[in-house]
PDB file with SEQRES, HELIX, SHEET and CRYST1 records, atoms N, CA, C and O in Angstrom:
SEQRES   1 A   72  UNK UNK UNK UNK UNK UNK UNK UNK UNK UNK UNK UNK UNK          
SEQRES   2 A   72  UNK UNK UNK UNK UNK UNK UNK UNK UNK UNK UNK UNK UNK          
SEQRES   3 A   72  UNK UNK UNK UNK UNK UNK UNK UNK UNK UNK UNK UNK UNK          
SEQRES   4 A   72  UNK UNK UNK UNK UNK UNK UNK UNK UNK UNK UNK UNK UNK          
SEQRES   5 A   72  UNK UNK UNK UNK UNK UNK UNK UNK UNK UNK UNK UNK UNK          
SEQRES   6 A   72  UNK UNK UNK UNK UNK UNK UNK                                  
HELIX    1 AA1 UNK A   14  UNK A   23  1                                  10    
HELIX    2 AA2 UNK A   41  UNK A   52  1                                  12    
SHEET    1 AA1 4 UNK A   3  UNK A   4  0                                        
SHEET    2 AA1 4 UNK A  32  UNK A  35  1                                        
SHEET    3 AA1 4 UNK A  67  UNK A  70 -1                                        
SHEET    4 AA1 4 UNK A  56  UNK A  60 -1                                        
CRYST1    1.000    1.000    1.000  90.00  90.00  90.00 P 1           1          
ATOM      1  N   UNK A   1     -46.097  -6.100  21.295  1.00  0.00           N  
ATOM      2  CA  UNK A   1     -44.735  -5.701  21.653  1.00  0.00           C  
ATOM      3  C   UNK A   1     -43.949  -6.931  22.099  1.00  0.00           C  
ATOM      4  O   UNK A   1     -44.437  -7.813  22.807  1.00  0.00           O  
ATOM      5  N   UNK A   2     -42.573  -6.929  21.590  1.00  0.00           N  
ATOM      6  CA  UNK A   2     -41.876  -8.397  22.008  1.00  0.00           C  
ATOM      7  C   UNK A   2     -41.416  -8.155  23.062  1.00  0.00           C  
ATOM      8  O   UNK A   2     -41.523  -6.979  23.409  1.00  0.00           O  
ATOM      9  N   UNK A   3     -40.866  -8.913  23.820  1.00  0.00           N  
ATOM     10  CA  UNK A   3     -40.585  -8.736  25.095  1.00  0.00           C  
ATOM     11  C   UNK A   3     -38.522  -9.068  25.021  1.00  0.00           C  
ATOM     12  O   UNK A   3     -37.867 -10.057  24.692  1.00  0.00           O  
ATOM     13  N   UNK A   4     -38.188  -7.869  25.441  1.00  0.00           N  
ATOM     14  CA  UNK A   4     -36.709  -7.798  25.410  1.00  0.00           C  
ATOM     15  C   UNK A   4     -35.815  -8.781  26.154  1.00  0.00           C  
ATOM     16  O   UNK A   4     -36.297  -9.065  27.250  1.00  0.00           O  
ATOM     17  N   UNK A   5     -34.904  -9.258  25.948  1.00  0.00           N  
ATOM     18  CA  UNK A   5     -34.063  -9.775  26.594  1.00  0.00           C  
ATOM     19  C   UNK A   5     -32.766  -9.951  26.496  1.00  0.00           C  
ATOM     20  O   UNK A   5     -32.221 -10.835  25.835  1.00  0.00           O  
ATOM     21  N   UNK A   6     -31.979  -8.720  27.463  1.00  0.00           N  
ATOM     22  CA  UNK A   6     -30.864  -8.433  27.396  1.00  0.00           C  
ATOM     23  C   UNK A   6     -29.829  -9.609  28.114  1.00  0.00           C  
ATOM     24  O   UNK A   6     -29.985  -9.934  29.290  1.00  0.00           O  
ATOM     25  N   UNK A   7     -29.103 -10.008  27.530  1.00  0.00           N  
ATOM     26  CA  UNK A   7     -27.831 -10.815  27.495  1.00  0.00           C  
ATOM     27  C   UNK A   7     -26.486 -10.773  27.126  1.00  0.00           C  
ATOM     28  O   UNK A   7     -25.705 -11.713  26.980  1.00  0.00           O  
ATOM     29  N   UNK A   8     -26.241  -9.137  26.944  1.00  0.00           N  
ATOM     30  CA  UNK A   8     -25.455  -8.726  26.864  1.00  0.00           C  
ATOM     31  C   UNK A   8     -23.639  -8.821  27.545  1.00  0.00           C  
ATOM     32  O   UNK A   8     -23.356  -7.859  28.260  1.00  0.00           O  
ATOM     33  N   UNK A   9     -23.111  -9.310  27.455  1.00  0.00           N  
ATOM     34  CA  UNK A   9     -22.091  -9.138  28.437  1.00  0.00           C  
ATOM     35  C   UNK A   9     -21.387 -10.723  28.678  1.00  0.00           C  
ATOM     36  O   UNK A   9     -20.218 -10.961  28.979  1.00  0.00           O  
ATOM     37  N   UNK A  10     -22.347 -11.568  28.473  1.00  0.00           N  
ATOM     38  CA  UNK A  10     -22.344 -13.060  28.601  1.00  0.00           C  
ATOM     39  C   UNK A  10     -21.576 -13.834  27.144  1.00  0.00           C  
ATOM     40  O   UNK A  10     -21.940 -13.582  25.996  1.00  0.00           O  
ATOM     41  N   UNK A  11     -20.743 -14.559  27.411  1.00  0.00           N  
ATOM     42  CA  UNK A  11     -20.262 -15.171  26.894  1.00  0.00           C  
ATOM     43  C   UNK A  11     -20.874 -16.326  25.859  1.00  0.00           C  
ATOM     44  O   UNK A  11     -21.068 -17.346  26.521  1.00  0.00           O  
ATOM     45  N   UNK A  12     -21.233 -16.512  24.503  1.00  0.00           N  
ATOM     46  CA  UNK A  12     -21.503 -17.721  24.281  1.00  0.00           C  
ATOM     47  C   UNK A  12     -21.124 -19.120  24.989  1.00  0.00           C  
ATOM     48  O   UNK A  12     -19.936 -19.257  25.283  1.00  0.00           O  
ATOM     49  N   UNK A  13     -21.953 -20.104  25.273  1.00  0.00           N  
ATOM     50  CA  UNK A  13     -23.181 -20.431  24.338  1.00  0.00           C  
ATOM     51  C   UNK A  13     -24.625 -19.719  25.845  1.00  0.00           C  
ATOM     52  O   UNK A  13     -25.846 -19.858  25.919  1.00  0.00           O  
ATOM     53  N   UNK A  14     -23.615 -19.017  26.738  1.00  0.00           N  
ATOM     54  CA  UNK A  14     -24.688 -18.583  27.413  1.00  0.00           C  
ATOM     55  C   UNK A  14     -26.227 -18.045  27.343  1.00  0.00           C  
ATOM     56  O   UNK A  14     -27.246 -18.550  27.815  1.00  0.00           O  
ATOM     57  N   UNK A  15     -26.001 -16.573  26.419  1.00  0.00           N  
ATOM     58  CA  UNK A  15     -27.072 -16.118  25.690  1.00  0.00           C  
ATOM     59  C   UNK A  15     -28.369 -17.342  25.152  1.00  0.00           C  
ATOM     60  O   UNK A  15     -29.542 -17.403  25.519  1.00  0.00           O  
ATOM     61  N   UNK A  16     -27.623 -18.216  24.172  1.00  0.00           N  
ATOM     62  CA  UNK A  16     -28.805 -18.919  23.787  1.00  0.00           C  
ATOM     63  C   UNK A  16     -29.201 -19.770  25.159  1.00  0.00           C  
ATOM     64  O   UNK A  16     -30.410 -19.780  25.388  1.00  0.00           O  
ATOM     65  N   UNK A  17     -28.589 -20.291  25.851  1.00  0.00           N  
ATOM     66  CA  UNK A  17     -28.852 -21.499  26.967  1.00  0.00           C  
ATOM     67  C   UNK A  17     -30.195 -20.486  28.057  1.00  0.00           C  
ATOM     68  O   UNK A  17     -31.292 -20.948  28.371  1.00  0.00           O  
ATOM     69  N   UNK A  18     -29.675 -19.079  28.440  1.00  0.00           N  
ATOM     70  CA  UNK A  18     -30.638 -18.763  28.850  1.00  0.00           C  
ATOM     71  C   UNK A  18     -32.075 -18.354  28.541  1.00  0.00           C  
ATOM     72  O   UNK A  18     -32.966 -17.905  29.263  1.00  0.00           O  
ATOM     73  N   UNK A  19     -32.005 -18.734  26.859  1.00  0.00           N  
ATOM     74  CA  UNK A  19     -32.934 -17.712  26.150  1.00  0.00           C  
ATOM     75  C   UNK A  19     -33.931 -18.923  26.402  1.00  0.00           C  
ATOM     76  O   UNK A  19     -35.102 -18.791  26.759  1.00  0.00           O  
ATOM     77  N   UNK A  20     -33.160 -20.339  26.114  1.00  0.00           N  
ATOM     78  CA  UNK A  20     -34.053 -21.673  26.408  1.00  0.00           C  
ATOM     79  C   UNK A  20     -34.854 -21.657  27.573  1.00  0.00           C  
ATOM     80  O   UNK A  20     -36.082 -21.625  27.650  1.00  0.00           O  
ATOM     81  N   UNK A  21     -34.153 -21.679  28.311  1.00  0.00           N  
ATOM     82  CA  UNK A  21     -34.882 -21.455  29.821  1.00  0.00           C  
ATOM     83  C   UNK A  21     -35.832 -20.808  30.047  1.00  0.00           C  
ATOM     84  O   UNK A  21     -36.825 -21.293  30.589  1.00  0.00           O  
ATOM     85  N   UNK A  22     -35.729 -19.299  29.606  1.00  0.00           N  
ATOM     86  CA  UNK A  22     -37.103 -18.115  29.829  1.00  0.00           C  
ATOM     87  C   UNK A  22     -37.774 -18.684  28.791  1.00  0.00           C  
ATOM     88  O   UNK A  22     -38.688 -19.306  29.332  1.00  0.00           O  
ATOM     89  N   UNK A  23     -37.849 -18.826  27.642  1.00  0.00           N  
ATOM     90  CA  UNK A  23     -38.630 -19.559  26.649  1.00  0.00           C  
ATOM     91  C   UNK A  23     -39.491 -20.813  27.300  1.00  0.00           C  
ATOM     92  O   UNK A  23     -40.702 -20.616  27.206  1.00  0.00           O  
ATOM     93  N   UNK A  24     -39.246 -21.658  27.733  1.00  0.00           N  
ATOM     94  CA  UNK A  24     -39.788 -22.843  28.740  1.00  0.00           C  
ATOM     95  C   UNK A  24     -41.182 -22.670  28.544  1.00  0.00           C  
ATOM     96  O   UNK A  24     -41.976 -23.181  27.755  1.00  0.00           O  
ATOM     97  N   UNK A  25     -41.330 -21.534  29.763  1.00  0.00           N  
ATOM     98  CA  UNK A  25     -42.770 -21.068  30.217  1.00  0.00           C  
ATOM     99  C   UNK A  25     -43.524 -19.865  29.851  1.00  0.00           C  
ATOM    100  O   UNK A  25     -44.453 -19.317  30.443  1.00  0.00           O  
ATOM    101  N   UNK A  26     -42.746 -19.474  28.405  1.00  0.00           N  
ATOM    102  CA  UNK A  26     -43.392 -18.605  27.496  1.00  0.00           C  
ATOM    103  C   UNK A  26     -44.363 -19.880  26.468  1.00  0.00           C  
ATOM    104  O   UNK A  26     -44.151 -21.024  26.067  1.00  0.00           O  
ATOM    105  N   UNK A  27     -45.679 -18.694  26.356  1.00  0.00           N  
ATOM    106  CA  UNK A  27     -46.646 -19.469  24.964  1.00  0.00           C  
ATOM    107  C   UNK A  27     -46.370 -19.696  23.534  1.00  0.00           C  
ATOM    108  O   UNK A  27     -45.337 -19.054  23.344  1.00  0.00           O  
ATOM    109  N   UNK A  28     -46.533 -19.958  23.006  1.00  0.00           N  
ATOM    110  CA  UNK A  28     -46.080 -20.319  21.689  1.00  0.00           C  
ATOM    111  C   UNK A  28     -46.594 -19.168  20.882  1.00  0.00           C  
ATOM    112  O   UNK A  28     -47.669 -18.651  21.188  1.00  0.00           O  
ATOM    113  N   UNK A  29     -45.703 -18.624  19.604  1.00  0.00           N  
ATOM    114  CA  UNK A  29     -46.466 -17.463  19.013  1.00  0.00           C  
ATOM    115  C   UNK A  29     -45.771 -16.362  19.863  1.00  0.00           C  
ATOM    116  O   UNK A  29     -45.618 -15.424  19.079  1.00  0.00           O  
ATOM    117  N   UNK A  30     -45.279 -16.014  21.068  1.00  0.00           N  
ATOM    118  CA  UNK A  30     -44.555 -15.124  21.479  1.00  0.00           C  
ATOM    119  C   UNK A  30     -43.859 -14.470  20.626  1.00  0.00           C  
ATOM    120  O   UNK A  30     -43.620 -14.876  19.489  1.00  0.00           O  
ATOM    121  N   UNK A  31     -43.531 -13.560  21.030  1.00  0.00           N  
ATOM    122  CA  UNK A  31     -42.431 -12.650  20.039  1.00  0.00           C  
ATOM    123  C   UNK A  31     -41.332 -12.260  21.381  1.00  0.00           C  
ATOM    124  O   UNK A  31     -41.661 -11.648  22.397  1.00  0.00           O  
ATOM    125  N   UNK A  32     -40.133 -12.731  21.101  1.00  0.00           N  
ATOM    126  CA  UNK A  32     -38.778 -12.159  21.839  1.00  0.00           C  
ATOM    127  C   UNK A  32     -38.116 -11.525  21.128  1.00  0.00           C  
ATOM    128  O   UNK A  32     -38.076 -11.720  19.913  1.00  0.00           O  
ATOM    129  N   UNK A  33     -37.363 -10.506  21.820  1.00  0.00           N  
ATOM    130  CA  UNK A  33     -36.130  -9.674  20.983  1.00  0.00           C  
ATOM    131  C   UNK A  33     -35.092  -9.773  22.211  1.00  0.00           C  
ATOM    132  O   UNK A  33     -35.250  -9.341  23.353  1.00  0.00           O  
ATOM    133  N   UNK A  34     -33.771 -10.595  21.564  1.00  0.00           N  
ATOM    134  CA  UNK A  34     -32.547 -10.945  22.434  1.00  0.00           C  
ATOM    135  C   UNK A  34     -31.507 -10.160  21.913  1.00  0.00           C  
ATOM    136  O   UNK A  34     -31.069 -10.254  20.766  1.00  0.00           O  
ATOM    137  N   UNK A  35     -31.140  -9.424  22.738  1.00  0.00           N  
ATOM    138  CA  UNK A  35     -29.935  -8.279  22.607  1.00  0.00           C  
ATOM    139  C   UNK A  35     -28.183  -9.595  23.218  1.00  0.00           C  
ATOM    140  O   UNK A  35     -28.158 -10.351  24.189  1.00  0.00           O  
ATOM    141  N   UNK A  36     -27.320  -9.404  22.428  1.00  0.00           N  
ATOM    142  CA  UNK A  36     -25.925 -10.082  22.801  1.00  0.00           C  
ATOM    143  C   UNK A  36     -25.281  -9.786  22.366  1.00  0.00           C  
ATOM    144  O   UNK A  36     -25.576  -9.383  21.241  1.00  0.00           O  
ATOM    145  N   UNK A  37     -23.742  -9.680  22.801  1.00  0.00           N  
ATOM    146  CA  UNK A  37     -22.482  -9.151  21.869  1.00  0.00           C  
ATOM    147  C   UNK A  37     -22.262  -9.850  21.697  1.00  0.00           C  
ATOM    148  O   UNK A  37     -22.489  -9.908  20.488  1.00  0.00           O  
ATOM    149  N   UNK A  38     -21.577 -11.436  22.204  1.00  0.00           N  
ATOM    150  CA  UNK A  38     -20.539 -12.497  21.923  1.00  0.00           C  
ATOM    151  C   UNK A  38     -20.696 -12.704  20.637  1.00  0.00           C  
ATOM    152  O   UNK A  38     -21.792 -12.882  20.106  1.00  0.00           O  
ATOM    153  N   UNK A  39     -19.436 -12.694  19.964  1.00  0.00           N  
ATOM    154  CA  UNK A  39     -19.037 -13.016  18.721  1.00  0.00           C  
ATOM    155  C   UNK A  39     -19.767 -13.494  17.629  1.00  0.00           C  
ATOM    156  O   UNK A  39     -20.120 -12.965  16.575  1.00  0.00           O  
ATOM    157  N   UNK A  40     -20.011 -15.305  18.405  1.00  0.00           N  
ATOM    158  CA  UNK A  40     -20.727 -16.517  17.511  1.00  0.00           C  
ATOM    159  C   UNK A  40     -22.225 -16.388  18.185  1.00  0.00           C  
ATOM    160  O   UNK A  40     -22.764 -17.476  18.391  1.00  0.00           O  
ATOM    161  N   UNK A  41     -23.112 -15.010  18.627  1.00  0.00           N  
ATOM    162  CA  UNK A  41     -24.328 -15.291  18.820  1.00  0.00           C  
ATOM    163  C   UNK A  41     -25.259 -15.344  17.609  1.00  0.00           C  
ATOM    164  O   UNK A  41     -26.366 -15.855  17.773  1.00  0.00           O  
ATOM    165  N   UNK A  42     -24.941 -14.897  16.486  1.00  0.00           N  
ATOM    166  CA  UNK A  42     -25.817 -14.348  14.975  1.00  0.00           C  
ATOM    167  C   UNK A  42     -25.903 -16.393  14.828  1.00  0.00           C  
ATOM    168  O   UNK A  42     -26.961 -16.989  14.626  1.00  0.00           O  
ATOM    169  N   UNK A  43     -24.661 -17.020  14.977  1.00  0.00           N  
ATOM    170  CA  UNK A  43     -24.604 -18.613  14.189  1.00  0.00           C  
ATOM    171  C   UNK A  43     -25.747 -19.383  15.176  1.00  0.00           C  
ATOM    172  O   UNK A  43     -26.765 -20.001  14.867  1.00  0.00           O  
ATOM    173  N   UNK A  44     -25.028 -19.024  16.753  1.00  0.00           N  
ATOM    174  CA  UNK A  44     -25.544 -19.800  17.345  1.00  0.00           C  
ATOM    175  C   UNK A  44     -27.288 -19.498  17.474  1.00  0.00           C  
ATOM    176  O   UNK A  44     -27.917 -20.456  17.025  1.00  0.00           O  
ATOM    177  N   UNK A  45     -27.862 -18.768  17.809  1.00  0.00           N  
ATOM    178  CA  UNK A  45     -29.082 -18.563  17.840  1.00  0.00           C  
ATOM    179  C   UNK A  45     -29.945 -18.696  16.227  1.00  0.00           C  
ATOM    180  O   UNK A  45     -31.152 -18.764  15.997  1.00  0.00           O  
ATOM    181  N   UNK A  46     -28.732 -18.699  15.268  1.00  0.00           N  
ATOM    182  CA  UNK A  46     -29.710 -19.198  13.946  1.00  0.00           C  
ATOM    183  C   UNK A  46     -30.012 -21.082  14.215  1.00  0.00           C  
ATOM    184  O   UNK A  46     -31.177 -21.469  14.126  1.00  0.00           O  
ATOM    185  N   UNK A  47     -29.098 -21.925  14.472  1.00  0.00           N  
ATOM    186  CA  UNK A  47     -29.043 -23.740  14.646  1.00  0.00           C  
ATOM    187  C   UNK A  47     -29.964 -23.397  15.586  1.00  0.00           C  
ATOM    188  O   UNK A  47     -31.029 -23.908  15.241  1.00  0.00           O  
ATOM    189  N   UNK A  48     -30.135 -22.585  16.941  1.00  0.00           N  
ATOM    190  CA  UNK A  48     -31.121 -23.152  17.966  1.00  0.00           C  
ATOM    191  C   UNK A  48     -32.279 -22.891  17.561  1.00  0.00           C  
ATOM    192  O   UNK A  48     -33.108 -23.713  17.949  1.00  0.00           O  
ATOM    193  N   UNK A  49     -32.801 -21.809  16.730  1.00  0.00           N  
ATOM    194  CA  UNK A  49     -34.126 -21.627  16.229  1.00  0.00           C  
ATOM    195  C   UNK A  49     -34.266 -22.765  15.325  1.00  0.00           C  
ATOM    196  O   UNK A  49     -35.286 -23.446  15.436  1.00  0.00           O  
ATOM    197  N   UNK A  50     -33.124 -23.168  14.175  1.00  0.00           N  
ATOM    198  CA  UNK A  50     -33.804 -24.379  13.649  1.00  0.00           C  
ATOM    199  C   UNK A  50     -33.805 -25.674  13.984  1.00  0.00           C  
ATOM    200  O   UNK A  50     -34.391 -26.451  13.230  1.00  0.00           O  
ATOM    201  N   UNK A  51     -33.052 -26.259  15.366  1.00  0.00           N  
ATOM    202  CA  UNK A  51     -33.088 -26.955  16.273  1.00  0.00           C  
ATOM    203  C   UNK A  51     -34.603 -27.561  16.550  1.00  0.00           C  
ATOM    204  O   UNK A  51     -35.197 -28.610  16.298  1.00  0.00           O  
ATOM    205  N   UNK A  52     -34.973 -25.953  17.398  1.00  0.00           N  
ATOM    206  CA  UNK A  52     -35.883 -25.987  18.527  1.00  0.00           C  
ATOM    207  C   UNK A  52     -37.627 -25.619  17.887  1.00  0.00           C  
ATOM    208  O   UNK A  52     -38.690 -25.406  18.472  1.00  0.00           O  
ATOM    209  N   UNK A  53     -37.242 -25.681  16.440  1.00  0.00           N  
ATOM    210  CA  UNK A  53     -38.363 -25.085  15.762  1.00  0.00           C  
ATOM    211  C   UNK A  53     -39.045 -24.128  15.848  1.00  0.00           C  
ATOM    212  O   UNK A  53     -40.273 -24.163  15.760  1.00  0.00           O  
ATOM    213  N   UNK A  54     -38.159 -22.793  16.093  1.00  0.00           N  
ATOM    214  CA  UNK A  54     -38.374 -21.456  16.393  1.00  0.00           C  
ATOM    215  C   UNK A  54     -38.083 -20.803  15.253  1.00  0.00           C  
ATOM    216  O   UNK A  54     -37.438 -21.266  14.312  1.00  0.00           O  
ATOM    217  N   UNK A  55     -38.867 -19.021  15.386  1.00  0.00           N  
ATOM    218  CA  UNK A  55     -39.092 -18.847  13.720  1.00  0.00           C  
ATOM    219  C   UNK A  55     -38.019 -17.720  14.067  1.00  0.00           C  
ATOM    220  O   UNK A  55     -38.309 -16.935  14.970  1.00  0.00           O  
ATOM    221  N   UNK A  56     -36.550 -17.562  13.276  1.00  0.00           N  
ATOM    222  CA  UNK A  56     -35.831 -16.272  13.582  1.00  0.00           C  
ATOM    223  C   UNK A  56     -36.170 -15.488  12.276  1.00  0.00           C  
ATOM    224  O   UNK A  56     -36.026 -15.775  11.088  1.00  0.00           O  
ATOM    225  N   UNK A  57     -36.799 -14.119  13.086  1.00  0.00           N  
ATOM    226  CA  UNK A  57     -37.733 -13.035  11.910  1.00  0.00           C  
ATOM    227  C   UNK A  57     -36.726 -12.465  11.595  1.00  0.00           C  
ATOM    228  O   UNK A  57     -36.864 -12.059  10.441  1.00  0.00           O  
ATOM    229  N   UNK A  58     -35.120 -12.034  12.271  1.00  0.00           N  
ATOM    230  CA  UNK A  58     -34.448 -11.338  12.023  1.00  0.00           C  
ATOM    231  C   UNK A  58     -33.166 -10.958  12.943  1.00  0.00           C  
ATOM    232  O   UNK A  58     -33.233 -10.998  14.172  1.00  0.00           O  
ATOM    233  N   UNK A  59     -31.955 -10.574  12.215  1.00  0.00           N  
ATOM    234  CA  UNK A  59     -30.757 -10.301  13.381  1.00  0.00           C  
ATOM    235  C   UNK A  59     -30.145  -9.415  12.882  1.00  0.00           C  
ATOM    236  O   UNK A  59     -29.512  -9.621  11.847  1.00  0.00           O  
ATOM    237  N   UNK A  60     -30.170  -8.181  13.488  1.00  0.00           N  
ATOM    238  CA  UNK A  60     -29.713  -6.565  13.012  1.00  0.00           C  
ATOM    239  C   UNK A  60     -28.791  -5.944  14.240  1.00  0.00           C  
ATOM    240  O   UNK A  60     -28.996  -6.382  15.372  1.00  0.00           O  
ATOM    241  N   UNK A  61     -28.298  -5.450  14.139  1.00  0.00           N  
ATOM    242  CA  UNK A  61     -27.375  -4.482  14.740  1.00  0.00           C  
ATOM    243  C   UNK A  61     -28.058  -3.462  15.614  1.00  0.00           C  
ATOM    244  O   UNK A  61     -28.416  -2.372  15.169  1.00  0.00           O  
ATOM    245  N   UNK A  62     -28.259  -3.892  17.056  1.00  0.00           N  
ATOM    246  CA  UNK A  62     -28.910  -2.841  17.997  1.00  0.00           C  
ATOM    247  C   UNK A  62     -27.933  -2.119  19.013  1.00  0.00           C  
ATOM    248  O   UNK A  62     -27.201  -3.078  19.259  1.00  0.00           O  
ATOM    249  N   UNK A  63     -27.370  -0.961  19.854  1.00  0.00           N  
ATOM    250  CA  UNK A  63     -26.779  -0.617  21.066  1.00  0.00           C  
ATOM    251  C   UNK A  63     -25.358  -1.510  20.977  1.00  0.00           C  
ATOM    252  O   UNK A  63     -24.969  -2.113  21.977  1.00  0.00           O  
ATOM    253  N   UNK A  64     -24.747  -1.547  19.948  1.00  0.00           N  
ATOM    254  CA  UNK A  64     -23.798  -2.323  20.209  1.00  0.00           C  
ATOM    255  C   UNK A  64     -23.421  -3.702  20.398  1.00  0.00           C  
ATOM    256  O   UNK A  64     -22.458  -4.312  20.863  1.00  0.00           O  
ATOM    257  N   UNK A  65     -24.704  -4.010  19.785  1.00  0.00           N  
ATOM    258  CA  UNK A  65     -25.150  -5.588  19.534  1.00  0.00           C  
ATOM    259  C   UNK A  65     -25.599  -6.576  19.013  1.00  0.00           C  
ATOM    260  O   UNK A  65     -24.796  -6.479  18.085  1.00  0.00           O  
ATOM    261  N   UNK A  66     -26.158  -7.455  18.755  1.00  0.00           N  
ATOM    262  CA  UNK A  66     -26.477  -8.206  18.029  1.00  0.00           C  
ATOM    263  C   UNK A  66     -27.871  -8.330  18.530  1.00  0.00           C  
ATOM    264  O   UNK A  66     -27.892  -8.722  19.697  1.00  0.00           O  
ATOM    265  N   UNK A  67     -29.597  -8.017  17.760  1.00  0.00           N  
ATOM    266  CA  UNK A  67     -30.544  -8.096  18.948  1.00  0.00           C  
ATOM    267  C   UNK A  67     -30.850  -9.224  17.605  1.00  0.00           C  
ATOM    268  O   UNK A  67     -30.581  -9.165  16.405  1.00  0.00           O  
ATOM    269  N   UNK A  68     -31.528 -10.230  18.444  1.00  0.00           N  
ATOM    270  CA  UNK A  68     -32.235 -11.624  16.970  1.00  0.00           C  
ATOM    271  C   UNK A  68     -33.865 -11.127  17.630  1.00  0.00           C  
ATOM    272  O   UNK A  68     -33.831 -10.737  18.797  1.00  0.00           O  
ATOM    273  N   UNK A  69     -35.155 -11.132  16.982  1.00  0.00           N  
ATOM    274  CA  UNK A  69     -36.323 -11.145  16.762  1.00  0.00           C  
ATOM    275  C   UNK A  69     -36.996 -12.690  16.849  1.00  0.00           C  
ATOM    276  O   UNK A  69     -36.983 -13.455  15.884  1.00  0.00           O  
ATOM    277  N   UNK A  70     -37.327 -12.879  17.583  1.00  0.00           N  
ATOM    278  CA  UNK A  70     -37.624 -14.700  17.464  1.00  0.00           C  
ATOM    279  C   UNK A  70     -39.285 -15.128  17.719  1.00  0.00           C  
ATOM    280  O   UNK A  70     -39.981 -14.733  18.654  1.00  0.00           O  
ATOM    281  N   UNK A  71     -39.586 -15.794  16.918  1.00  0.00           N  
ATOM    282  CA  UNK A  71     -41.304 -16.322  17.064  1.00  0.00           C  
ATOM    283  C   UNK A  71     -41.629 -17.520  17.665  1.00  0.00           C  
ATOM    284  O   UNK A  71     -42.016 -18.261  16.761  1.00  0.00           O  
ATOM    285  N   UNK A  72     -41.671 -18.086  18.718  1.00  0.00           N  
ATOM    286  CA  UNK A  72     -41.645 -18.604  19.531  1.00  0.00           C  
ATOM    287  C   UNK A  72     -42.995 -19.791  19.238  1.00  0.00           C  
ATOM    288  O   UNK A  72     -43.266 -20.639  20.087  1.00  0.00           O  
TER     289      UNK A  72                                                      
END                                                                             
């Protein structure tokens, strides 16, 4: 089960900046699912996965949001 993380409400480039942070002291191979509305989160969280060499499995339409699937 991935472990959720709502960021909803937050303004880009917030969402991704915090996703970095909790990511830190997560293991590698993790599975996250990040829930966000702001606009440019689908762009921005695609450059930081290929940035940061993170695997994005997917970005679909959840609760009014944007949730990305990420392999850590």
């Amino acid at each position: 089960m991935a472990e959720l993380l709502d960021f909803r409400g937050l303004k880009c480039p917030q969402p991704v900046l915090k996703l970095a942070i909790k990511t830190n002291s997560m293991p590698k191979g993790t599975t996250v699912e990040v829930l966000a509305d702001c606009h440019t989160f689908a762009t921005d969280i695609t450059n930081w996965c290929i940035k940061s060499g993170k695997v994005l499995v997917s970005i679909v339409p959840r609760d009014g949001a944007n949730c990305a699937t990420i392999q850590l």
